[in-house]
Every structure is written in C-alpha cells, then in structure tokens.
LOLO-361979 format. One line per 2 residues: number of its first residue (from 1); their letters; for each residue z negated, y, x negated of C-alpha. Coordinates in steps of 0.02 Angstrom, whole numbers, padded with zeros to 5 digits. Each point is the difference from the previous one (the first is absolute). Layout:
% LOLO-361979
NUM = a = Z Y X ~ ... $
***
This chain:
% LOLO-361979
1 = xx = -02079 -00012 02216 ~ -00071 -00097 00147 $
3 = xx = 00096 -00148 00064 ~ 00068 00099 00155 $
5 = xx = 00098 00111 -00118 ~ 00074 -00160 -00071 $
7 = xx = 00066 -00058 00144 ~ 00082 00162 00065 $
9 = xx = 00092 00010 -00157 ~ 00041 -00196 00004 $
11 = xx = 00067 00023 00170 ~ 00113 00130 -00042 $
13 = xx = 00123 -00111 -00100 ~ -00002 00006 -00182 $
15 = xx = -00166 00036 -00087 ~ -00001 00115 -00153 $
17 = xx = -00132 -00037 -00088 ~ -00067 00051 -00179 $
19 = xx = 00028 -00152 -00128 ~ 00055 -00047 -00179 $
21 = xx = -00081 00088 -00110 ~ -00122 00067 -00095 $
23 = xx = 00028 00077 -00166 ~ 00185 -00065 -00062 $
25 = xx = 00097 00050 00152 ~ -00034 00165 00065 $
27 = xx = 00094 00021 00184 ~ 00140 -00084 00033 $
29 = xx = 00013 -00154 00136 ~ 00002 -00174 00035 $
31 = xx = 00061 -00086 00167 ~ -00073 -00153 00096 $
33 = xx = 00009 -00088 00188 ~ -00077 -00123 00072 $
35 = xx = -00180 -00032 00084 ~ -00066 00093 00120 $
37 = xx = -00159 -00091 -00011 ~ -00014 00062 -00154 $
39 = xx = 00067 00175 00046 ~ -00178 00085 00023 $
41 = xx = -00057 -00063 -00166 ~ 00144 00034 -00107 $
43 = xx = 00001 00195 00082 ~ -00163 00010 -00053 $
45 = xx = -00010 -00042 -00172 ~ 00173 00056 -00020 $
47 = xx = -00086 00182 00064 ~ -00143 -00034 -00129 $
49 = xx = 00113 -00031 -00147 ~ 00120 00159 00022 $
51 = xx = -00143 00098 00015 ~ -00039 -00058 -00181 $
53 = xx = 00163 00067 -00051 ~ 00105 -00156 00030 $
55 = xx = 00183 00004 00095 ~ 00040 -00019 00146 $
57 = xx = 00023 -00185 00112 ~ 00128 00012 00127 $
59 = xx = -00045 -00152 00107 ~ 00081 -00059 00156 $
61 = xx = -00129 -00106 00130 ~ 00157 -00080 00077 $
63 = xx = -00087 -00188 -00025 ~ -00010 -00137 -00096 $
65 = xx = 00171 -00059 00034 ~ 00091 00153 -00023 $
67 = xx = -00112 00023 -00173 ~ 00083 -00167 -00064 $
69 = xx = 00147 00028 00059 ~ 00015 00178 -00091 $
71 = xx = -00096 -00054 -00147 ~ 00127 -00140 -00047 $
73 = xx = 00164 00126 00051 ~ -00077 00076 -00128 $
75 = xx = -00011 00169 00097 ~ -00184 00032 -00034 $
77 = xx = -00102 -00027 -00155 ~ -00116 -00094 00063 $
79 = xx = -00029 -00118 00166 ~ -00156 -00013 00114 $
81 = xx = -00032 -00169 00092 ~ -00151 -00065 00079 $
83 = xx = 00065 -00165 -00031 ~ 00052 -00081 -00150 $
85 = xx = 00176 -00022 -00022 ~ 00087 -00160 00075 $
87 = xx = 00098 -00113 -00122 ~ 00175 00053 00064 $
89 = xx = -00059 00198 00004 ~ -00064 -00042 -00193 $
91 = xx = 00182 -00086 -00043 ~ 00106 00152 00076 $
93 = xx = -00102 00128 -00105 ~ 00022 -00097 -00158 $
95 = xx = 00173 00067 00011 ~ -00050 00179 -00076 $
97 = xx = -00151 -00096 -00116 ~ -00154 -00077 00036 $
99 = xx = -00120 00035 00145 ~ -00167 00040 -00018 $
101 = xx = -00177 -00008 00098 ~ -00128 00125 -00036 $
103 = xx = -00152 -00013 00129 ~ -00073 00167 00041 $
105 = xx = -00153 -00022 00139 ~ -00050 -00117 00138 $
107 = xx = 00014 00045 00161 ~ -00038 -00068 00197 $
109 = xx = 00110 -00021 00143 ~ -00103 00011 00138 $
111 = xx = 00029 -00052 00173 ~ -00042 00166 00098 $
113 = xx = 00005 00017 00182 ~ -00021 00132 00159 $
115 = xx = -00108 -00084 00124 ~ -00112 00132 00095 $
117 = xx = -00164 -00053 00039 ~ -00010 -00142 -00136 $
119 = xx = -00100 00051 -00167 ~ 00038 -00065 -00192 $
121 = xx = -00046 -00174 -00020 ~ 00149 -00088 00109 $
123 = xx = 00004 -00155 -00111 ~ 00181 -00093 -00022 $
125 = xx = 00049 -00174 -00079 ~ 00179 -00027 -00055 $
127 = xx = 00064 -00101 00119 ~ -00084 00109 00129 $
129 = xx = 00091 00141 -00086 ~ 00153 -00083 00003 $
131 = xx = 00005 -00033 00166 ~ -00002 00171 00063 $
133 = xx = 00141 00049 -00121 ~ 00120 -00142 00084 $
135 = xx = -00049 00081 00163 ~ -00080 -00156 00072 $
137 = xx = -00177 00102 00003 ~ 00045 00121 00121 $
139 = xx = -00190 00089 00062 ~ -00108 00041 -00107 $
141 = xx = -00148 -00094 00104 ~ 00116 -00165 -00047 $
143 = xx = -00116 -00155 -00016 ~ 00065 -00028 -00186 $
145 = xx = -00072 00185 -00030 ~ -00159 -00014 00089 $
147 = xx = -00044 -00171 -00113 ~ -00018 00078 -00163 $
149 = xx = -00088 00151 00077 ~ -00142 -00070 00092 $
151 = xx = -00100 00100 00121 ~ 00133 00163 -00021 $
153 = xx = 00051 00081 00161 ~ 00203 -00011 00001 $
155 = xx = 00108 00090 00128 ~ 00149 -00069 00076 $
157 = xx = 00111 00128 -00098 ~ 00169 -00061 -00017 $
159 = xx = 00045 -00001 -00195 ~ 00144 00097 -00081 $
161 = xx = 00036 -00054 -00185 ~ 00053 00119 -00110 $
163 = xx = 00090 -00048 -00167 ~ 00112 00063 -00150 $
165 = xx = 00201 00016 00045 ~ 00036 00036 -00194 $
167 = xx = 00005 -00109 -00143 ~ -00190 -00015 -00051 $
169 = xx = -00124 -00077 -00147 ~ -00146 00043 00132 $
171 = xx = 00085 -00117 00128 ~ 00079 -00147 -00129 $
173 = xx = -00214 -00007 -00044 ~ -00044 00018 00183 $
175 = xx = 00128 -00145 00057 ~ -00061 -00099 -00153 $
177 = xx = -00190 -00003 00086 ~ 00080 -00050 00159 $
179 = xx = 00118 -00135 -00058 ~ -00176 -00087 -00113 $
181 = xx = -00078 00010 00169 ~ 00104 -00050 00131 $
183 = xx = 00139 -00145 -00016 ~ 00093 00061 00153 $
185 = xx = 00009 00193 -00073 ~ 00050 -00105 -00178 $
187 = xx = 00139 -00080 00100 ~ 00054 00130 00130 $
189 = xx = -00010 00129 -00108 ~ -00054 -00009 -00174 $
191 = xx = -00038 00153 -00154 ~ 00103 00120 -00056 $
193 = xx = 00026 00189 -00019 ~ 00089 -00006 00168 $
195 = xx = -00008 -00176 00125 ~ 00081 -00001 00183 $
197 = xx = -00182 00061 00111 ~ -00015 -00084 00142 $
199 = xx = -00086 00132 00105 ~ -00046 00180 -00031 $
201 = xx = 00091 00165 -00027 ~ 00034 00061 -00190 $
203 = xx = -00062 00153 -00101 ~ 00069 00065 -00171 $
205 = xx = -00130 -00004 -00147 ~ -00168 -00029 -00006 $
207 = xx = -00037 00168 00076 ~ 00132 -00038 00167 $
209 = xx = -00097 -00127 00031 ~ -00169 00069 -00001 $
211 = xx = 00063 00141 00090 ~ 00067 -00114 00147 $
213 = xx = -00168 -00080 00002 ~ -00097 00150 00010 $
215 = xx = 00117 00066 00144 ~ -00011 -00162 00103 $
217 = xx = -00151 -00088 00118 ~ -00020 -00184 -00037 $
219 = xx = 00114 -00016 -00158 ~ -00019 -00076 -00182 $
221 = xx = 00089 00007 -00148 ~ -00024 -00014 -00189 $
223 = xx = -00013 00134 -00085 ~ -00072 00036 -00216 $
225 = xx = -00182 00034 -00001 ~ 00006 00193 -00056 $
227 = xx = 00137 00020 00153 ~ -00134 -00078 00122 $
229 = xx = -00146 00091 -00063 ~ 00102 00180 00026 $
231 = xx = 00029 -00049 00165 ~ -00169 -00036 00032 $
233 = xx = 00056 -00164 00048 ~ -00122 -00144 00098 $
235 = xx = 00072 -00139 -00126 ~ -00043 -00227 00038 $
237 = xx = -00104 -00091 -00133 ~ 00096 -00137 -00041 $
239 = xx = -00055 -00180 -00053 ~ 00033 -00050 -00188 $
241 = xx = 00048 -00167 -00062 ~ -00202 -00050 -00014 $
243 = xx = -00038 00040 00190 ~ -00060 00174 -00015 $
245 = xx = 00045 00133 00107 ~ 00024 00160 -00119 $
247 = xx = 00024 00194 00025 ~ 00131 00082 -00101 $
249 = xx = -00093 00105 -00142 ~ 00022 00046 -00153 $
251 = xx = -00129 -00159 -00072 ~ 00074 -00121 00102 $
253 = xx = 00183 00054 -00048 ~ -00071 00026 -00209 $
255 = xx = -00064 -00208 00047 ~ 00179 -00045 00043 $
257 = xx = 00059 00033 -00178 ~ -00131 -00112 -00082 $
259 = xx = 00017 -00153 -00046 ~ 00182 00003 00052 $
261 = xx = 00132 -00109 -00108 ~ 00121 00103 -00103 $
263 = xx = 00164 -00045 -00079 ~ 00071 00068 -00149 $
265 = xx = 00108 00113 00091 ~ -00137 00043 00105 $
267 = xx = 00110 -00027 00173 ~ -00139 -00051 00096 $
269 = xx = -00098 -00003 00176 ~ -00172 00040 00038 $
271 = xx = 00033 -00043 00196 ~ -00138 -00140 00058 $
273 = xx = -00097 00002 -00160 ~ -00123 -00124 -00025 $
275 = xx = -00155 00138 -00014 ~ -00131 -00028 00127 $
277 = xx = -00008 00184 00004 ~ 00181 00055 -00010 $
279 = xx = 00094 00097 00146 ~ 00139 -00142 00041 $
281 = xx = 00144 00125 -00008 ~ -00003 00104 -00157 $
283 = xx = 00118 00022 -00122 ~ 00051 00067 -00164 $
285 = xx = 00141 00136 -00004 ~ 00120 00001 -00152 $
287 = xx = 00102 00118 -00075 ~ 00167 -00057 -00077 $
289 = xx = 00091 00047 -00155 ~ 00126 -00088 -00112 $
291 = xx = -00073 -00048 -00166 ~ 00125 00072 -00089 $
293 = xx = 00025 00162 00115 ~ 00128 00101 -00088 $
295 = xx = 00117 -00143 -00040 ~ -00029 -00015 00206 $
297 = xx = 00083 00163 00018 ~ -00161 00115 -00014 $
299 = xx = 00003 00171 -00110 ~ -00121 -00023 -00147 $
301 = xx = -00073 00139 00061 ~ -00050 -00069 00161 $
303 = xx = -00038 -00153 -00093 ~ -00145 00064 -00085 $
305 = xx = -00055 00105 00179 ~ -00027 -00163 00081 $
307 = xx = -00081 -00091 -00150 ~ -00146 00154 -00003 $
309 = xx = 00016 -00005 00204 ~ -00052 -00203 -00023 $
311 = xx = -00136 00051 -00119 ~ -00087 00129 00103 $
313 = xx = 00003 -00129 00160 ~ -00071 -00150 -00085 $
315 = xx = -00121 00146 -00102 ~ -00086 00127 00109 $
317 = xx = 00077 -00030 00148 ~ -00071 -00144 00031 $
319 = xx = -00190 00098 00034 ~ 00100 00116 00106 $
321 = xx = 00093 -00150 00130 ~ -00181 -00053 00021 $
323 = xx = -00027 00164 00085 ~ 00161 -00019 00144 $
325 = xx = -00069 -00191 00034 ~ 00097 -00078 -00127 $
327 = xx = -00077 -00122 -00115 ~ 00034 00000 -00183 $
329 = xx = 00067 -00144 -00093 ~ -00140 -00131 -00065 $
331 = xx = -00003 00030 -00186 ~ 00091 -00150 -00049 $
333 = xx = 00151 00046 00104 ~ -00002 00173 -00062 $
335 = xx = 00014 -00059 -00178 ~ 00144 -00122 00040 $
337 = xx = 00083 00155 00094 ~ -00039 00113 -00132 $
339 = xx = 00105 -00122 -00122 ~ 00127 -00004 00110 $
341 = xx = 00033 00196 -00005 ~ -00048 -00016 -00183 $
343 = xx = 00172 -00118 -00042 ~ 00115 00119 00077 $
345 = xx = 00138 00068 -00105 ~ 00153 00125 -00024 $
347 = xx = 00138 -00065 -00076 ~ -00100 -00145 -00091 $
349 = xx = -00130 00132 -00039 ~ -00185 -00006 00035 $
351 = xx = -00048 00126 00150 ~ -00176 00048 -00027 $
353 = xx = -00093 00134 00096 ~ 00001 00161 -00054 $
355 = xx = -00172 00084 -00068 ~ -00119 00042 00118 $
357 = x = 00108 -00097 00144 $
***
C-alpha cells in the first residue's frame, strides 16, 4: 500500500487496521488513539500483519493528546503519543495501574512550506524559525531569512503560518525545538501538545495541516516527514546543535536516535541531539500500555492481541517503516523496547507473544 492510501484512510477518522496477532488469536480486535504522526506507519504494518492472519486494530488518529487522554480513561487498549508522557499525565494514569513506554520508530517533523518560485534547500536556524512563528518575520525575503540562505533569490511573499489546533505529540516536539532555540519563544510561548500561537491560522492533524499548506502561496507549517513527502512538499534544512544545516531523510532522522541518553522508562527526547549528522527535530513515537493491562480494565483477550501487535512492530515491522520514511529503532533501543513489551502481564501473569506473532 503506497503512502497516499495511508493517508486517505488516516484522514477519514478512525483507521482500521490489521494488528495483534499471529497464530494464538485468530480475528477478533483491539482498539488504540493517539498519533497521527504515527498514523501512516501503524496503518501500514497494521495492514501487513492482518494480512498474516492477525485481528483487526481499530485506531483513531485524533492526536497525541486525545491518545493520552483515552488511553488513561481507559477507553482504548492502548495509547499513541509522539511525546513521552509528562509527570502529571504519568501520575493520573497510575490510577488504573502503571503506565508504560514502548518506542516503536523514529520519525521527522519537517518544516515544509509553499513558496512558488523558490526550490528545496531554503535553510532555517531556530531562532530564525521562531521568529516567523511569533509573526515578527512577516515576508519571506525578511533579512533574518536571507542570512542563513546566502545568494537565494527570496520574494517579498507575505507569510501565512499554518499550525495544529488539536492536542498534538508532533507539535509538544516541534515547540520543544523552538523553545531550545529561541529564549523569547521559551518565554512567550513555551512546549506543549497545545501553547497559545501567536500568529497563524490552525489545522486539525498532521494531514490539516499539510493540506492548508499545499492549498496556500507563501505559507509554512510543520508537518511528519511521510505527510510532507505525499504532498510532494518543498521542505527547509534545518541547522543541528553542531552548526550543520540538514535535510530531513531517513539517515539523518535514523542519526537522531544514536547516541541519545535513555532512562529506564525510556521517556525520552531525541529533539537537538548532539549528532553532527542528525536532523534537529526527530523524534521517537511510543505506544502506551499499562503493565499490568487486564487488572487496567483490558479483556485478556485483547491483552494478548496487543502483546503479539508489540511483537510484530518492534519484529518485522521495523524493515517495513523504513520503506514509508520512517527510521527503525537503533538496536539498543529496540532491545530495551522489546523488554518493555516483554514484562507485560494479565492479572500478574506473563503476556508473551503468541507463536509465529
């Protein structure tokens, strides 16, 4: 299925996607909401896996917020978030049992934009960047602009910035970049899943926004790297922590995840990493599950469906997000992920995948 498949069924509301199993649970279905970043990759593999005889995955793109907040109501069985859990998100789901981060793929939020006339290769720094999302970089032929990109013909094109108006993981990691670069976004404004924009009109999901880019002359927005490359996007190099301005690919989103530091319950950020080579604003997406999920309120069943889901993601499907521009985990991470879906349990139970999963 190519990615422009993906995205028609993401934009249609929820996704149903082939998941859980193969081998010990024939049919049946599991539920899950969240990312939409992750929406393209989770069809596909979810696609790959039913066709293997697995059950189904009924899951909802309606953001990272909404994914954490249904996860911990306990009205899904399992959460998406682009973004690790914050503290006081992590304390409310400890109500119904213990929270847990399972890292599936890395993946780039690009900063695309509709400029006529001007070819890949616009270059942006952070505080440059920032600048045009508080609205005081107004034309795109702004002096701030034209000093990072040296020799490149700019028009006079007013700007329109285009951003997320639900809850988001893609915009928490995209404020985070801002906020390391720029003191007065840090101040003004600062990270989260949703912040108070000072400029620009809003767009639901990942795919709202790149729409509204792709409709409209002389805007920008950020949009997940599979989302841009559908849309055929012209997307800004951006420069890293060591100086270098870098393309959003595959490698340099892969160069992100390496190296990074990694706590034991693997809530972390791969935003500015300290790799010459890495794309500044790449990420990790997680799904979440409860450790113990059926004392959390989740059928045995359904228990075991997202334990031999987990396994096929971090398995197989890890070759396959390569091939819709997501990277794969390094191998370290996979292995602490892969012990994270290996300690989940029913009832005090073990939940190990079923053969062939």
């Amino acid at each position: 299925m190519n990615t422009g498949k993906l995205l028609a069924l993401a934009t249609s509301g929820a996704l149903a996607v082939g998941a859980a199993s193969c081998g010990g649970q024939q049919g049946g279905a599991i539920s899950g909401a969240g990312s939409t970043f992750a929406a393209p990759l989770y069809n596909q593999l979810g696609s790959e896996f039913k066709d293997k005889g697995g059950a189904t995955v009924n899951y909802n793109p309606i953001g990272s917020g909404g994914g954490i907040a249904q996860f911990t109501a306990g009205t899904v069985d399992f959460g998406a978030s682009d973004a690790a859990m914050k503290d006081e998100e992590v304390k409310a789901a400890d109500k119904k049992g213990q929270p847990v981060h399972v890292p599936t793929a890395f993946g780039s939020i690009t900063v695309a934009y509709n400029l006529p006339g001007v070819a890949k290769g616009l270059r942006l720094d952070g505080p440059t960047g920032a600048d045009i999302f508080l609205g005081k970089i107004k034309k795109w032929n702004d002096p701030a602009i034209a000093r990072v990109n040296p020799g490149k013909k700019l028009p006079a094109t007013s700007i329109t910035v285009v951003h997320r108006s639900d809850e988001s993981g893609t915009t928490k990691l995209f404020t985070s970049f801002l906020s390391d670069s720029s003191p007065a976004w840090k101040q003004q404004v600062g990270s989260d899943k949703t912040v108070k924009w000072p400029t620009g009109t809003g767009a639901k999901g990942n795919d709202g926004v790149a729409g509204a880019v792709k409709q409209t002359d002389g805007s920008v927005g950020y949009v997940e790297l599979a989302y841009a490359l559908q849309n055929k996007f012209t997307t800004v190099d951006v420069k890293n922590s060591a100086g270098k301005f870098v393309a959003p690919t595959l490698q340099s989103t892969s160069a992100a995840g390496e190296g990074v530091k990694v706590p034991a319950d693997l809530r972390f950020s791969a935003i500015n990493s300290r790799n010459p080579q890495a794309y500044p604003i790449a990420s990790a997406t997680f799904i979440l599950v409860y450790k113990d999920m059926c004392k959390a309120g989740v059928k045995k069943g359904d228990a075991q469906g997202v334990v031999n889901w987990l396994a096929y993601v971090l398995g197989a499907g890890q070759k396959s997000a390569e091939q819709i521009q997501y990277a794969p985990l390094p191998a370290g991470l996979d292995q602490k992920a892969k012990a994270k879906a290996d300690g989940l349990t029913c009832n005090g139970s073990p939940l190990k995948p079923s053969s062939g999963a």
